[in-house]
N, C-alpha and C positions, 0 to 999 in steps of 0.2 A: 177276087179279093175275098178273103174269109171276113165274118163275122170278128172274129179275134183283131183282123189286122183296120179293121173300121172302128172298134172297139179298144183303146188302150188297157181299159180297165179291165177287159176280160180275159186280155193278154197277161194285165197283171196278176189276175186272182190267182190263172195258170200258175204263173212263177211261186207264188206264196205258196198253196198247195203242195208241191213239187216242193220247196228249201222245208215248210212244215213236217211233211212226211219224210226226208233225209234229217233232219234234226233229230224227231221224237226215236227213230230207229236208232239213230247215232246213242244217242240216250240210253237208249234201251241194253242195245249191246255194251255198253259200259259200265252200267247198272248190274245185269242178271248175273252174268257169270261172276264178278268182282263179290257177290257177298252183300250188294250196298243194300238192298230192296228192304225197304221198312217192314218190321215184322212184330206190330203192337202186342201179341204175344210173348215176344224177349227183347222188350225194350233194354234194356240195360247191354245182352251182347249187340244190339244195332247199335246202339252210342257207342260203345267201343269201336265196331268194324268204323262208324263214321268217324270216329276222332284219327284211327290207327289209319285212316287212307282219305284226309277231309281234300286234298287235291282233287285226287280223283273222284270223288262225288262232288265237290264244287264242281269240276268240270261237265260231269253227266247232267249238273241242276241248268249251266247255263246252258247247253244244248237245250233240256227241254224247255227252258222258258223261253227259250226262242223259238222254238217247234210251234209252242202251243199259240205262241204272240202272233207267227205268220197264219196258222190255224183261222184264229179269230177274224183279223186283218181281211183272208181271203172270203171269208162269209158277211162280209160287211161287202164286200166288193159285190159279192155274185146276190145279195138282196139288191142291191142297187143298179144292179146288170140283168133284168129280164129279159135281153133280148140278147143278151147270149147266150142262152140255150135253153130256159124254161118257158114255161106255161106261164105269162106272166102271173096270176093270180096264186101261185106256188114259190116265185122268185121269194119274195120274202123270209118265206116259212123256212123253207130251205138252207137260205144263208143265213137264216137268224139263228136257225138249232144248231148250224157248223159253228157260228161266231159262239153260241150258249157253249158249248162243247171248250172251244178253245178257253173260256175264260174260266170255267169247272177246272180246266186243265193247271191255267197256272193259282186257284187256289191248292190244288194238292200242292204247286210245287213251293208256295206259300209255306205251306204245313213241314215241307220238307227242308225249306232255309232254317224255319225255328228249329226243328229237329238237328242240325246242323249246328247251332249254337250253343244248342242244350249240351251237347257232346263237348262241349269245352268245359264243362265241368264233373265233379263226381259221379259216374250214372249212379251209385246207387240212393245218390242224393236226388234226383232229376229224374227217376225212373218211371215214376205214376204219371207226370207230368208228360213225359215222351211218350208214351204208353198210348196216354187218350189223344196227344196231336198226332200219329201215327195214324190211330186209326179213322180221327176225320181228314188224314190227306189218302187213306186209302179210301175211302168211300167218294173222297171228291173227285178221284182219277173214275172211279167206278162209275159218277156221275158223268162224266164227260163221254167215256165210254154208250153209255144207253143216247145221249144227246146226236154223235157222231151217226150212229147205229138209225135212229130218229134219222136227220138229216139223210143218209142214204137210202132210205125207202121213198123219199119224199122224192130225192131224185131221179132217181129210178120211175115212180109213176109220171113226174112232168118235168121233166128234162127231154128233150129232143138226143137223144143216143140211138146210136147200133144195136141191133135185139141184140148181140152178143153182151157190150159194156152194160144192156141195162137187164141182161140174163146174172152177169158177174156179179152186179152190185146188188141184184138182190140175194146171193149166194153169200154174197161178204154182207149185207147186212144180219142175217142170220149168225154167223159167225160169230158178230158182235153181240148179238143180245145174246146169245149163249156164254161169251164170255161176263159179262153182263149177273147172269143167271149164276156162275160160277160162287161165287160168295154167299150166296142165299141158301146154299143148298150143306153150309158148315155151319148151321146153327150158331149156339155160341160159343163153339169151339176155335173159330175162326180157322183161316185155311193154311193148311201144309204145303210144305214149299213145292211140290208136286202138281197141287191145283192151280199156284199163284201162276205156275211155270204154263200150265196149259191154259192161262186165261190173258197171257201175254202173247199166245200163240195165236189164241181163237181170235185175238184182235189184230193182227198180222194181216189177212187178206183185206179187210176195211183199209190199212193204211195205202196196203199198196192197188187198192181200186182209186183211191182220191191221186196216187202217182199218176195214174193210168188218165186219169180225168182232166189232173193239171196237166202233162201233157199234149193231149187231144186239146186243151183249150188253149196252149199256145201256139201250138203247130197248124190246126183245123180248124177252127168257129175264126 
């Protein structure tokens, strides 16, 4: 009998991790190519793309707030589950910076329902106003990012893993804070759609090490 299957909860974090990580990608890919991605830069044409297609980004918003809901959910589990697979004096940490992460997450997506509203009216009346909520949902996604990023090195030293998974995650954590690192490096020029594109990329293998994770934590522990 696994650890998992004596453990309900760690069977569950598995599951949340796992629907988290299919959610936030579901998101994603509905997002980037579609035009929607906030760009505090040309607020006035993002109000536009969001009123001209507000379905469709309604729909990419509930995916991620439900991504990032299960996110949170499963770090509250795995603080609370040391004995499915950490060091316990690290269990905490760990699930607290995932659960910090998810809930970073759904303030971006906060910033991004008001941006959604805003678009119901005149942009070029609403523009300043989108402009500056734009760019703190794009700094709180940015946030979440560094938090996640945090949380995977933490596992990686005191989680009980395969040198392989705990070789990955620290490869995918890298990935992350380099995505991370991404925005800091545009001054106050903010970033082109170019950088935006490879900083959604750089945080791609983080998502799919926490698939990899959820799971191994429902199948194995």
């Amino acid at each position: 009998m696994t650890l998992a299957d004596k453990d309900p909860g760690a069977r569950l974090a598995g599951v949340l991790l796992l629907i988290a990580v299919v959610a936030i990608l579901t998101a994603a890919a509905v997002v980037v190519p579609s035009g929607l991605t906030l760009n505090p830069a040309d607020p006035t044409t993002t109000l536009t793309a969001v009123h001209d297609h507000v379905g469709l980004h309604l729909t990419e918003l509930a995916f991620d707030v439900f991504g990032w809901l299960a996110l949170t959910a499963a770090g509250l589990l795995l603080a609370g589950n040391p004995d499915a697979m950490f060091r316990p004096h690290l269990a905490v940490l760990a699930g607290g910076l995932l659960a910090a992460a998810g809930l970073a997450g759904l303030l971006h997506d906060a910033g991004n329902l008001a941006v959604t509203q805003l678009a119901a009216k005149p942009a070029e009346t609403v523009a300043d106003v989108a402009g500056a909520m734009m760019l703190t949902a794009k700094w709180a996604v940015n946030l979440a990012g560094l938090l996640w990023a945090a949380a995977t090195v933490v596992m990686t030293i005191g989680a009980d893993l395969p040198d392989r998974l705990r070789l990955a995650g620290g490869l995918a954590a890298l990935a992350g804070l380099a995505a991370v690192a991404v925005p800091w490096t545009t001054g106050t020029n903010g970033m082109s759609p170019t950088l935006e594109q490879l900083g959604y990329a750089l945080q791609v293998p983080v998502m799919i090490w926490y698939g990899f994770l959820g799971w191994r934590l429902v199948r194995q522990w």
